[in-house]
PDB file of N, CA, C and O in Angstrom:
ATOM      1  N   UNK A   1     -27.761 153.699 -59.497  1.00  0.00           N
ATOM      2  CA  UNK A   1     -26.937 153.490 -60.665  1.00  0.00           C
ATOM      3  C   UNK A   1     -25.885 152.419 -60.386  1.00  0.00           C
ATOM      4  O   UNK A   1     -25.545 152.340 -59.206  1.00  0.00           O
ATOM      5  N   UNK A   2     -25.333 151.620 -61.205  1.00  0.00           N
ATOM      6  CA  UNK A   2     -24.296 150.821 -61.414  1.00  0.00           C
ATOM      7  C   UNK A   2     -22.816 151.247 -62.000  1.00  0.00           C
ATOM      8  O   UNK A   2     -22.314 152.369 -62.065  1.00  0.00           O
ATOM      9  N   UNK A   3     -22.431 150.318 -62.294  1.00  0.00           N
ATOM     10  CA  UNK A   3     -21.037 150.491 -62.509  1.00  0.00           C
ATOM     11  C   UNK A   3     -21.166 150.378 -63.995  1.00  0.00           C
ATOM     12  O   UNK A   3     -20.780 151.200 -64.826  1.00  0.00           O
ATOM     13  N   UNK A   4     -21.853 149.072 -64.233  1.00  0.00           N
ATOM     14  CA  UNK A   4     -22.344 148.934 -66.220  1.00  0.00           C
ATOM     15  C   UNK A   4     -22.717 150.309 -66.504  1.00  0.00           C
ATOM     16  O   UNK A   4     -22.100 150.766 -67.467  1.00  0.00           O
ATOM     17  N   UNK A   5     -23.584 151.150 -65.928  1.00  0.00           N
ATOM     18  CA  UNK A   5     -24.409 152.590 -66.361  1.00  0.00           C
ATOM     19  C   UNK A   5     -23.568 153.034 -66.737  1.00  0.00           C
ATOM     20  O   UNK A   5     -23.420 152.995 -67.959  1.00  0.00           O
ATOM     21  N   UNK A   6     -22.660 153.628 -65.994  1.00  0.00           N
ATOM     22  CA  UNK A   6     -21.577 154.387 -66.382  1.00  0.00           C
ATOM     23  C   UNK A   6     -20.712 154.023 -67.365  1.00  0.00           C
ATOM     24  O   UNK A   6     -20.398 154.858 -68.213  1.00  0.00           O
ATOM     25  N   UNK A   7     -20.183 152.693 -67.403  1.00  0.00           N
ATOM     26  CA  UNK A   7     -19.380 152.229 -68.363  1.00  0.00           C
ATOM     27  C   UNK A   7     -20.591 152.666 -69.449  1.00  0.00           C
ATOM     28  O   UNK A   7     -20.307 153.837 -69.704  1.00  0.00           O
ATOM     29  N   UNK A   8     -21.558 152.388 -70.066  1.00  0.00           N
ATOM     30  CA  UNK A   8     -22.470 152.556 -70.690  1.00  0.00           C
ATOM     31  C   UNK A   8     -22.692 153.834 -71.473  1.00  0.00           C
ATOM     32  O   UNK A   8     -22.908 154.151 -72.643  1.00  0.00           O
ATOM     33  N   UNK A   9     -22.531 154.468 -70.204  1.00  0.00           N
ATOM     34  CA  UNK A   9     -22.509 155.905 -70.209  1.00  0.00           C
ATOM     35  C   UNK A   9     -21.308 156.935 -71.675  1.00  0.00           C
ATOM     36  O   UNK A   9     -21.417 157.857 -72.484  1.00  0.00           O
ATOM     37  N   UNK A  10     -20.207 155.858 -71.144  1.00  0.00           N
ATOM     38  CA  UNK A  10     -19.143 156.337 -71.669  1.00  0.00           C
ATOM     39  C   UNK A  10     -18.790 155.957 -73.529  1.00  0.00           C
ATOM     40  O   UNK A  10     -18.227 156.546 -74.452  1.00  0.00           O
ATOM     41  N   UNK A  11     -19.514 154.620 -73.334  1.00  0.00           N
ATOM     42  CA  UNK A  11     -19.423 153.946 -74.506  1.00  0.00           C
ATOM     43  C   UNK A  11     -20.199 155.044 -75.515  1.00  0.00           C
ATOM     44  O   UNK A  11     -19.919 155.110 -76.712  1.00  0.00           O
ATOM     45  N   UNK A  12     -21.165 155.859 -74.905  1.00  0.00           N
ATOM     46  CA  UNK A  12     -22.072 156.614 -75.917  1.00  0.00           C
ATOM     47  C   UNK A  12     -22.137 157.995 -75.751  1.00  0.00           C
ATOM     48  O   UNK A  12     -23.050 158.780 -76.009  1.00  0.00           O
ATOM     49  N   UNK A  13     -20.681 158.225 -75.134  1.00  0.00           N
ATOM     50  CA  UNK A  13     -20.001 159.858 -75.446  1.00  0.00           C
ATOM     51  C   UNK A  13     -19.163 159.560 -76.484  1.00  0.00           C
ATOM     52  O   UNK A  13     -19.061 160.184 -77.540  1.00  0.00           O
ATOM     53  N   UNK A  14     -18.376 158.266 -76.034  1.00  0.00           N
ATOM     54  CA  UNK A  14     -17.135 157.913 -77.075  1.00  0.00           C
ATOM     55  C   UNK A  14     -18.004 157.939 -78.497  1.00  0.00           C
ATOM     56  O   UNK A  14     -17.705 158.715 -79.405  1.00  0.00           O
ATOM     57  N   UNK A  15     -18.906 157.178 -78.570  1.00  0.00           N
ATOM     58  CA  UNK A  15     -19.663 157.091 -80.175  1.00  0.00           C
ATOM     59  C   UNK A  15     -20.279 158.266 -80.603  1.00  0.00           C
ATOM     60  O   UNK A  15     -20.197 158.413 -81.823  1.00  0.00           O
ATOM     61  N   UNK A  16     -20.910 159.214 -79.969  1.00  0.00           N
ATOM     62  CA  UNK A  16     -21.211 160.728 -80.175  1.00  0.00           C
ATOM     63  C   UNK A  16     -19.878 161.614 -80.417  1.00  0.00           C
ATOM     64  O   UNK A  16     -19.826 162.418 -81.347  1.00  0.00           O
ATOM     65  N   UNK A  17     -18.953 161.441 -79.643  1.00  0.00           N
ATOM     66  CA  UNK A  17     -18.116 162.277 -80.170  1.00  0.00           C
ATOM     67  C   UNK A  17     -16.631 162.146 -80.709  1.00  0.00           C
ATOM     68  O   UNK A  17     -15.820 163.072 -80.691  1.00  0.00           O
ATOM     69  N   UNK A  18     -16.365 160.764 -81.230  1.00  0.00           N
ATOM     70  CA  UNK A  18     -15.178 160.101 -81.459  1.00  0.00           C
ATOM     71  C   UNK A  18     -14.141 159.889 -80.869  1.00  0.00           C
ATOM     72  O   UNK A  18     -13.267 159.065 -81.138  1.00  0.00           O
ATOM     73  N   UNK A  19     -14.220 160.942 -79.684  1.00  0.00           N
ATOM     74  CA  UNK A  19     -12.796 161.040 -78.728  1.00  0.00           C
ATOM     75  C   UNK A  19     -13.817 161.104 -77.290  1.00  0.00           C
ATOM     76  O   UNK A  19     -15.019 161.345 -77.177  1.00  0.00           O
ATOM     77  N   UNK A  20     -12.790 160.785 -76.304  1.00  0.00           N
ATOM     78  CA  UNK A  20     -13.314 160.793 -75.221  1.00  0.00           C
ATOM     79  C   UNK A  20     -12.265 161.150 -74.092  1.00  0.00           C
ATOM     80  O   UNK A  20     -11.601 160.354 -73.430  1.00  0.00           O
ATOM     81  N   UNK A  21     -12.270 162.685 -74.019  1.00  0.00           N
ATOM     82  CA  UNK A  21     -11.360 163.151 -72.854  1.00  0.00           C
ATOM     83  C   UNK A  21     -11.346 162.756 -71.657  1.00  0.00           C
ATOM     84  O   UNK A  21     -12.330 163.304 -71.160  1.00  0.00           O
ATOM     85  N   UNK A  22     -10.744 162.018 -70.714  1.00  0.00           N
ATOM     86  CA  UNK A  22     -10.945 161.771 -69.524  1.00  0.00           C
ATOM     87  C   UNK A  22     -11.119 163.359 -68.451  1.00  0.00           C
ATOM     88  O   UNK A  22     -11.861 163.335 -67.469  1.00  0.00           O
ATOM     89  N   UNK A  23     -10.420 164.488 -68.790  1.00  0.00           N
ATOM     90  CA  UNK A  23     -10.439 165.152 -67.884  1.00  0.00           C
ATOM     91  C   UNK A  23     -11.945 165.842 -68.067  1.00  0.00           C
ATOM     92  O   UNK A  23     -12.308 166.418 -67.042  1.00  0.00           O
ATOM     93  N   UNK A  24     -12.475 165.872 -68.684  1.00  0.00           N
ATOM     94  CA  UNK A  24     -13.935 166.498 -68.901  1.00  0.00           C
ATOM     95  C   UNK A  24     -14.979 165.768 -68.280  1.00  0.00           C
ATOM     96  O   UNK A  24     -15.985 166.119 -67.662  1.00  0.00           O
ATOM     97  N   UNK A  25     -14.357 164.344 -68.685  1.00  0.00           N
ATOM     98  CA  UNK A  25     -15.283 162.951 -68.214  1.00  0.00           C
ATOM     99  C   UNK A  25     -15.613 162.874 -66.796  1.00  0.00           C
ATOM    100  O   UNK A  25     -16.649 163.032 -66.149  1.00  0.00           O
ATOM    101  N   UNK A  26     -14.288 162.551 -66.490  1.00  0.00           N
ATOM    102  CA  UNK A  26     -14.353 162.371 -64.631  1.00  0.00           C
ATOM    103  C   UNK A  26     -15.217 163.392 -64.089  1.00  0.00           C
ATOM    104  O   UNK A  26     -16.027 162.785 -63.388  1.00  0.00           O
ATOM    105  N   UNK A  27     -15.573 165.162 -64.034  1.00  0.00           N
ATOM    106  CA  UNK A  27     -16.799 165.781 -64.103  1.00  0.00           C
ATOM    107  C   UNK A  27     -17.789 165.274 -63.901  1.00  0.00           C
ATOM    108  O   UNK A  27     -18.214 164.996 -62.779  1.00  0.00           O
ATOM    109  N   UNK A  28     -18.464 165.011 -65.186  1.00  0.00           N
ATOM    110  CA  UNK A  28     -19.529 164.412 -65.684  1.00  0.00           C
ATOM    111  C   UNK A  28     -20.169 163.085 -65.016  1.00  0.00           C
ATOM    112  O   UNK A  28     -21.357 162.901 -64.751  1.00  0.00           O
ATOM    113  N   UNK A  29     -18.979 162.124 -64.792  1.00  0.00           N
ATOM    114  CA  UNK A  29     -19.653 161.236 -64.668  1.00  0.00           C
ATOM    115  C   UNK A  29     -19.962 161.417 -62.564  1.00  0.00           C
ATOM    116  O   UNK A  29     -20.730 160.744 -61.877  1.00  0.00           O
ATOM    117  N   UNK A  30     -19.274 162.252 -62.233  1.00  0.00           N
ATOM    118  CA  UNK A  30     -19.725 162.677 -60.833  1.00  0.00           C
ATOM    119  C   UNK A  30     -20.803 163.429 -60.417  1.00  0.00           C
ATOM    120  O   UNK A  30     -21.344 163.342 -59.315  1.00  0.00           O
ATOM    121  N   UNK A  31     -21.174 164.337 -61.526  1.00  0.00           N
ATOM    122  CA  UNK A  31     -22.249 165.190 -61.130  1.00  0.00           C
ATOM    123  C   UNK A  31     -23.519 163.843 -61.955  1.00  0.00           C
ATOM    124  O   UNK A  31     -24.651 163.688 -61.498  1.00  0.00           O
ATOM    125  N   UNK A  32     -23.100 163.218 -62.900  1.00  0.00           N
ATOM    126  CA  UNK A  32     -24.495 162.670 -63.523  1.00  0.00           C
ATOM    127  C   UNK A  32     -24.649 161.380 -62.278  1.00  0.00           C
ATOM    128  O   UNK A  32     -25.710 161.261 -61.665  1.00  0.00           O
ATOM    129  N   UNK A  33     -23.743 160.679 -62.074  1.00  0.00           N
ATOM    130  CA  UNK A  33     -23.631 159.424 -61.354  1.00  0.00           C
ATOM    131  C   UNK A  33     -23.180 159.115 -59.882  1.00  0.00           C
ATOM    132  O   UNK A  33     -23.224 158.093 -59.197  1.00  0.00           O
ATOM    133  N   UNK A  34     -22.719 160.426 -59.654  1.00  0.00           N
ATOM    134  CA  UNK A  34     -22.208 160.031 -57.915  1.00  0.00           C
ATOM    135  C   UNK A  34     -21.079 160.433 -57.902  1.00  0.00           C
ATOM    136  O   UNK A  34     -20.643 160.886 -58.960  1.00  0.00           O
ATOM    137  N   UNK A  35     -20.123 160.411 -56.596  1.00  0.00           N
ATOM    138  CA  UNK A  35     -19.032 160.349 -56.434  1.00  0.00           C
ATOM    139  C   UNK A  35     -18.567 158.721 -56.244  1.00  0.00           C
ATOM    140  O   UNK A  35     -17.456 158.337 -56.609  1.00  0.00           O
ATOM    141  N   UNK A  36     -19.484 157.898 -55.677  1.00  0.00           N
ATOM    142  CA  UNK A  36     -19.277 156.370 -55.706  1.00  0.00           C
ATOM    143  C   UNK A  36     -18.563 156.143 -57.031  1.00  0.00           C
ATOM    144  O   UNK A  36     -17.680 155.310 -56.828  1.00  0.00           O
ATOM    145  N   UNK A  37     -18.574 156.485 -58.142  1.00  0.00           N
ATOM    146  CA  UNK A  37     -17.620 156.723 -59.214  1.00  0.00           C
ATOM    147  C   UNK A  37     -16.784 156.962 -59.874  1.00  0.00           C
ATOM    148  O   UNK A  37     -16.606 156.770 -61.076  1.00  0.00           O
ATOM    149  N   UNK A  38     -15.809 157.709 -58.608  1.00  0.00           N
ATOM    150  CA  UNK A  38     -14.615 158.915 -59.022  1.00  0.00           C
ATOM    151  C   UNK A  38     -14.268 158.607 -57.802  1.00  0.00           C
ATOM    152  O   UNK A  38     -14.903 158.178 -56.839  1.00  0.00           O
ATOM    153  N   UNK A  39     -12.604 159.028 -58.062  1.00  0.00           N
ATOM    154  CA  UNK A  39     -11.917 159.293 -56.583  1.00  0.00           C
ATOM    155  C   UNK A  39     -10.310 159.933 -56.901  1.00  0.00           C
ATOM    156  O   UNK A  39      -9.489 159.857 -57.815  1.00  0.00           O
ATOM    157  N   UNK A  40     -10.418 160.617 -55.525  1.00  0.00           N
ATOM    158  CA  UNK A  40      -8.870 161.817 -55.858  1.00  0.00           C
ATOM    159  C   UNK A  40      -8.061 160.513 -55.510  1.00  0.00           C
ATOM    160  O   UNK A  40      -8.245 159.707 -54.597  1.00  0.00           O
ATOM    161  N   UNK A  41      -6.928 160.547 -56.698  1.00  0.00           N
ATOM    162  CA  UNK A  41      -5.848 159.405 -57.381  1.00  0.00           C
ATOM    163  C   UNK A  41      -5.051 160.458 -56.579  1.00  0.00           C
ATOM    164  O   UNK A  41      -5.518 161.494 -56.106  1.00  0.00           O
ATOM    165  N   UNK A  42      -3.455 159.921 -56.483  1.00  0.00           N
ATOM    166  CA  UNK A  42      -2.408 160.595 -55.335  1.00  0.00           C
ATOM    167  C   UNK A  42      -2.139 161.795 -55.913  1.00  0.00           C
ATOM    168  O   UNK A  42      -1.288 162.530 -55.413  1.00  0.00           O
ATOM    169  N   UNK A  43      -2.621 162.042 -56.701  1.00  0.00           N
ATOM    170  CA  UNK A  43      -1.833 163.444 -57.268  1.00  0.00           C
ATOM    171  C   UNK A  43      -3.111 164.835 -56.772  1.00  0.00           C
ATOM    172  O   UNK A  43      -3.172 166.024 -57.085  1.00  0.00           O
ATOM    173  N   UNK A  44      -3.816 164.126 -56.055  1.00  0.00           N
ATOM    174  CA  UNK A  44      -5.095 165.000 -55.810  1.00  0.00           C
ATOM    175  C   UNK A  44      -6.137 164.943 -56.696  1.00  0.00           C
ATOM    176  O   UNK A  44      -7.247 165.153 -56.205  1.00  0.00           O
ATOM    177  N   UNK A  45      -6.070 164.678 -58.069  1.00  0.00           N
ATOM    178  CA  UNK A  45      -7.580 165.100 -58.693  1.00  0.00           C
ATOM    179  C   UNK A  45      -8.222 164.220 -59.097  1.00  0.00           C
ATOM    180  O   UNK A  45      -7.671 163.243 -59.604  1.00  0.00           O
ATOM    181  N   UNK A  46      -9.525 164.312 -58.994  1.00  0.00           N
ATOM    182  CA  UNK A  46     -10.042 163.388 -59.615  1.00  0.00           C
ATOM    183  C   UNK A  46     -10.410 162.311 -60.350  1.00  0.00           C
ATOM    184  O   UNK A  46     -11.027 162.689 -61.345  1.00  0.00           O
ATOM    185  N   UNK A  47     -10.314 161.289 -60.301  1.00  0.00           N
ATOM    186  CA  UNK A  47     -10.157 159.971 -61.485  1.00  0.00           C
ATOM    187  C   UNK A  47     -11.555 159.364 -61.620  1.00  0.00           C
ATOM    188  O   UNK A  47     -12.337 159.349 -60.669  1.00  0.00           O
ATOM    189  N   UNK A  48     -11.842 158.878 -62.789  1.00  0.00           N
ATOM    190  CA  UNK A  48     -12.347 157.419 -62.585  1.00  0.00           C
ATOM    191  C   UNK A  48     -12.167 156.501 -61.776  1.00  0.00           C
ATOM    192  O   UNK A  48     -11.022 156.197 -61.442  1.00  0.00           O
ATOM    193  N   UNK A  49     -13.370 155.792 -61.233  1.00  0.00           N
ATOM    194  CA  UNK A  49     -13.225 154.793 -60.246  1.00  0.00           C
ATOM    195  C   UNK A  49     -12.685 153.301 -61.035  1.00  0.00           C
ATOM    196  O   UNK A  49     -13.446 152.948 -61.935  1.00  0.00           O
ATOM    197  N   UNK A  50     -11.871 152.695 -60.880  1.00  0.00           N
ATOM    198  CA  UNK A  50     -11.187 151.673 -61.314  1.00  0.00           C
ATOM    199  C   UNK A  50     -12.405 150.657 -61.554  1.00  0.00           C
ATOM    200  O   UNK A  50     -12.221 150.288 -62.713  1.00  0.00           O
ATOM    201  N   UNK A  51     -13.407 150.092 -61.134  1.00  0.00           N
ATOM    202  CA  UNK A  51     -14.663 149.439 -61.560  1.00  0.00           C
ATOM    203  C   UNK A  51     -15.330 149.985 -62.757  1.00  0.00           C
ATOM    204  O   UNK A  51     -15.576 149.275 -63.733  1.00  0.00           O
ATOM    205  N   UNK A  52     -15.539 150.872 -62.712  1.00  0.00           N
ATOM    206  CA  UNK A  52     -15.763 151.611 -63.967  1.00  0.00           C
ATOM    207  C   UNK A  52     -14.986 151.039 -65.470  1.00  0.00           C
ATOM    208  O   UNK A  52     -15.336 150.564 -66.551  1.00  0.00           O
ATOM    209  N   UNK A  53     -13.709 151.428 -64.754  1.00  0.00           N
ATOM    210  CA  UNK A  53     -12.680 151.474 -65.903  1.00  0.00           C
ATOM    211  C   UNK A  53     -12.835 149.886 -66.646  1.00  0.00           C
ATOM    212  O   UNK A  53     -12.850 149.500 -67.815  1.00  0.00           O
ATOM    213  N   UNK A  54     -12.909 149.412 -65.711  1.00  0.00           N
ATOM    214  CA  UNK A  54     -12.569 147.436 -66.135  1.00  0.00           C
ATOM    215  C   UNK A  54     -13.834 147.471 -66.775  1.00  0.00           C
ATOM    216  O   UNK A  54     -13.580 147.536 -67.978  1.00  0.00           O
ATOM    217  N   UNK A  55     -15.213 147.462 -66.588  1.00  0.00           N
ATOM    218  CA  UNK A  55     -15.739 147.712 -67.195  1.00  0.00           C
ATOM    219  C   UNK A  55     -16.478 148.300 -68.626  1.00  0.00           C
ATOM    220  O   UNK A  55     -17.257 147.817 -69.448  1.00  0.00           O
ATOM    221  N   UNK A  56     -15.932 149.343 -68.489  1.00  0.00           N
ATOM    222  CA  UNK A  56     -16.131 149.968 -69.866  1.00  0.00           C
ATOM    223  C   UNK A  56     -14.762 149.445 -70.509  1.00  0.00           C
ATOM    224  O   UNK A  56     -14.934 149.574 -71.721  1.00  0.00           O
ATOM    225  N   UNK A  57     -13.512 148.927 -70.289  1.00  0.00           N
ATOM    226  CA  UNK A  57     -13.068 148.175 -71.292  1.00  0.00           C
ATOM    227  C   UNK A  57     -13.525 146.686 -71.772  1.00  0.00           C
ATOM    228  O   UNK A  57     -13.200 145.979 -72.726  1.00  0.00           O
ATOM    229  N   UNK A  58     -14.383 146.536 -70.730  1.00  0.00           N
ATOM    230  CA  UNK A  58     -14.958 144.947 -71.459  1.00  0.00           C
ATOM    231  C   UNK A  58     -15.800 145.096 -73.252  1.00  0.00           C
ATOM    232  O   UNK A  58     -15.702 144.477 -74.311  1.00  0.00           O
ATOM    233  N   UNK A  59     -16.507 146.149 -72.802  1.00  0.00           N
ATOM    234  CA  UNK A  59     -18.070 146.951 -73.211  1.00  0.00           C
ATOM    235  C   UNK A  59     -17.618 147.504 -74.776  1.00  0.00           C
ATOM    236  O   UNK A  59     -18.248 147.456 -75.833  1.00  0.00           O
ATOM    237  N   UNK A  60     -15.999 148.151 -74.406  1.00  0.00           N
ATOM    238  CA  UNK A  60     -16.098 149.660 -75.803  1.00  0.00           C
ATOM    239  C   UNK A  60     -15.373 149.062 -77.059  1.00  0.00           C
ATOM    240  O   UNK A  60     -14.961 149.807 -77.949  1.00  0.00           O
ATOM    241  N   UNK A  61     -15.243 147.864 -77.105  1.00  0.00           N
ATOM    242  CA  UNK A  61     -14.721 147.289 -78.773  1.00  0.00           C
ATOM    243  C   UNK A  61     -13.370 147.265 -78.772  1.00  0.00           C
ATOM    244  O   UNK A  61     -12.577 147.557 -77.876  1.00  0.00           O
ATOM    245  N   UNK A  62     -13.159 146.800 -80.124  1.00  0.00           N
ATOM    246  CA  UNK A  62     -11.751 146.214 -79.989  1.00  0.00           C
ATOM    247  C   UNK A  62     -10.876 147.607 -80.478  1.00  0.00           C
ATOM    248  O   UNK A  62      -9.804 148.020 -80.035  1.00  0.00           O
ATOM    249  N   UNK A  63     -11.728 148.161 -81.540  1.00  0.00           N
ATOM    250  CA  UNK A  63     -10.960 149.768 -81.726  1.00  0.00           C
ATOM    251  C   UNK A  63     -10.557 150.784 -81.047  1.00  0.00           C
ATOM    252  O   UNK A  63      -9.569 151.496 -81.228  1.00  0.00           O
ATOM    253  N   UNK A  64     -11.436 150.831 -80.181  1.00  0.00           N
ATOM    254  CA  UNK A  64     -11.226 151.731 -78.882  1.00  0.00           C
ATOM    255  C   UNK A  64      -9.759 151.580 -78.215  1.00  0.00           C
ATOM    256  O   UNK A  64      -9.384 150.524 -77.704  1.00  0.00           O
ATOM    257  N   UNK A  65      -8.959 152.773 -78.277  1.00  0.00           N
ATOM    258  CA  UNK A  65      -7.586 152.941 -77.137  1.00  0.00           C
ATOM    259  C   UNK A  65      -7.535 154.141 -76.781  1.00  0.00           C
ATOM    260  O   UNK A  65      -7.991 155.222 -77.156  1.00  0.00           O
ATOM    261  N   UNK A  66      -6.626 153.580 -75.655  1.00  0.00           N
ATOM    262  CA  UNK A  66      -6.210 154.760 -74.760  1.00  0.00           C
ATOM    263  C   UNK A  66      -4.898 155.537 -75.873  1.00  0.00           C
ATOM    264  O   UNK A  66      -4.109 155.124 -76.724  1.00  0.00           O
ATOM    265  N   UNK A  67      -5.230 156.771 -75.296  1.00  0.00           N
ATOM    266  CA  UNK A  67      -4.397 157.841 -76.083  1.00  0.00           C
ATOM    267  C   UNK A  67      -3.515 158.399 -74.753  1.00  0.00           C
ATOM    268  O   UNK A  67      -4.015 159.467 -74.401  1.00  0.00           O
ATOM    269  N   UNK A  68      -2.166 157.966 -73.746  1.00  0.00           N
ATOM    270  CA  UNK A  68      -1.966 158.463 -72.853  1.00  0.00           C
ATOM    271  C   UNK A  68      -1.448 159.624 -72.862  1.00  0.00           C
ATOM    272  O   UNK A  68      -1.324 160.306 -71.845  1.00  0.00           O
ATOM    273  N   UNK A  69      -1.038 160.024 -74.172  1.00  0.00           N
ATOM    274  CA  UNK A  69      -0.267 161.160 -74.213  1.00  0.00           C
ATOM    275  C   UNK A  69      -1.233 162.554 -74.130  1.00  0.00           C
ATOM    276  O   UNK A  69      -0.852 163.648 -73.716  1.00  0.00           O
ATOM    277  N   UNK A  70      -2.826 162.160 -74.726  1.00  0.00           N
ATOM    278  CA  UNK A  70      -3.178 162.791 -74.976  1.00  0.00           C
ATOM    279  C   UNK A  70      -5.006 162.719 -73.909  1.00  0.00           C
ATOM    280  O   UNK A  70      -6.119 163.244 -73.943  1.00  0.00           O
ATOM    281  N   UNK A  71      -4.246 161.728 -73.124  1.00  0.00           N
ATOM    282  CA  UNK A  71      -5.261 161.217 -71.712  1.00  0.00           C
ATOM    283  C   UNK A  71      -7.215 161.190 -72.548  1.00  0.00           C
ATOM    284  O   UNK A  71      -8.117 161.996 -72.322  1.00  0.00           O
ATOM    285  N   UNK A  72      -7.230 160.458 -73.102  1.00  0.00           N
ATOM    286  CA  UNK A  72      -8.342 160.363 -73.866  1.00  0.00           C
ATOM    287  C   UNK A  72      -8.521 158.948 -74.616  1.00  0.00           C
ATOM    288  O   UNK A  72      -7.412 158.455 -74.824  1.00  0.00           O
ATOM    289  N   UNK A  73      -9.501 158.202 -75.052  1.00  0.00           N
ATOM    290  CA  UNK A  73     -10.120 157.068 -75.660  1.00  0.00           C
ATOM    291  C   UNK A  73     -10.313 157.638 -76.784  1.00  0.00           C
ATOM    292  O   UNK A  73     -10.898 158.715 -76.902  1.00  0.00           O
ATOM    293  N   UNK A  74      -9.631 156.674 -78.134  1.00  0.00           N
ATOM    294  CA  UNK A  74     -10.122 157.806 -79.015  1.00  0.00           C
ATOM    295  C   UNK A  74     -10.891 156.037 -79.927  1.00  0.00           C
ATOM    296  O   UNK A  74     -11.571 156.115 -80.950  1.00  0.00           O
TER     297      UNK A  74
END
């Protein structure tokens, strides 16, 4: 798998389900795609891998934002 997959990946949870929780995500995209994908950020838990991230913001449109308050792409 790649780094596009995943970004890919994400682009077509976000369009299936209008919102896109990161904390559910980061999960998902470890058990579907690897841990090469994810990594414990300083606070200990889990994140998205920053390649990813740059990525799927090239990919997910101009509508697409981050919701930080509410840690989700909506």
């Amino acid at each position: 798998m790649k780094t596009k997959d995943v970004a890919e990946f994400m682009v077509k949870e976000l369009a299936q389900n209008g919102i896109l929780y990161q904390e559910g995500l980061v999960q998902k995209i470890q058990k579907l795609f690897g841990d090469e994908f994810v990594f414990a950020n300083n606070h200990g838990t889990l994140s998205i891998d920053r390649k990813v991230l740059r990525e799927f913001n090239k990919i997910k449109g101009e509508n697409v934002l981050w919701d930080r308050d509410g840690c989700c792409w909506k």
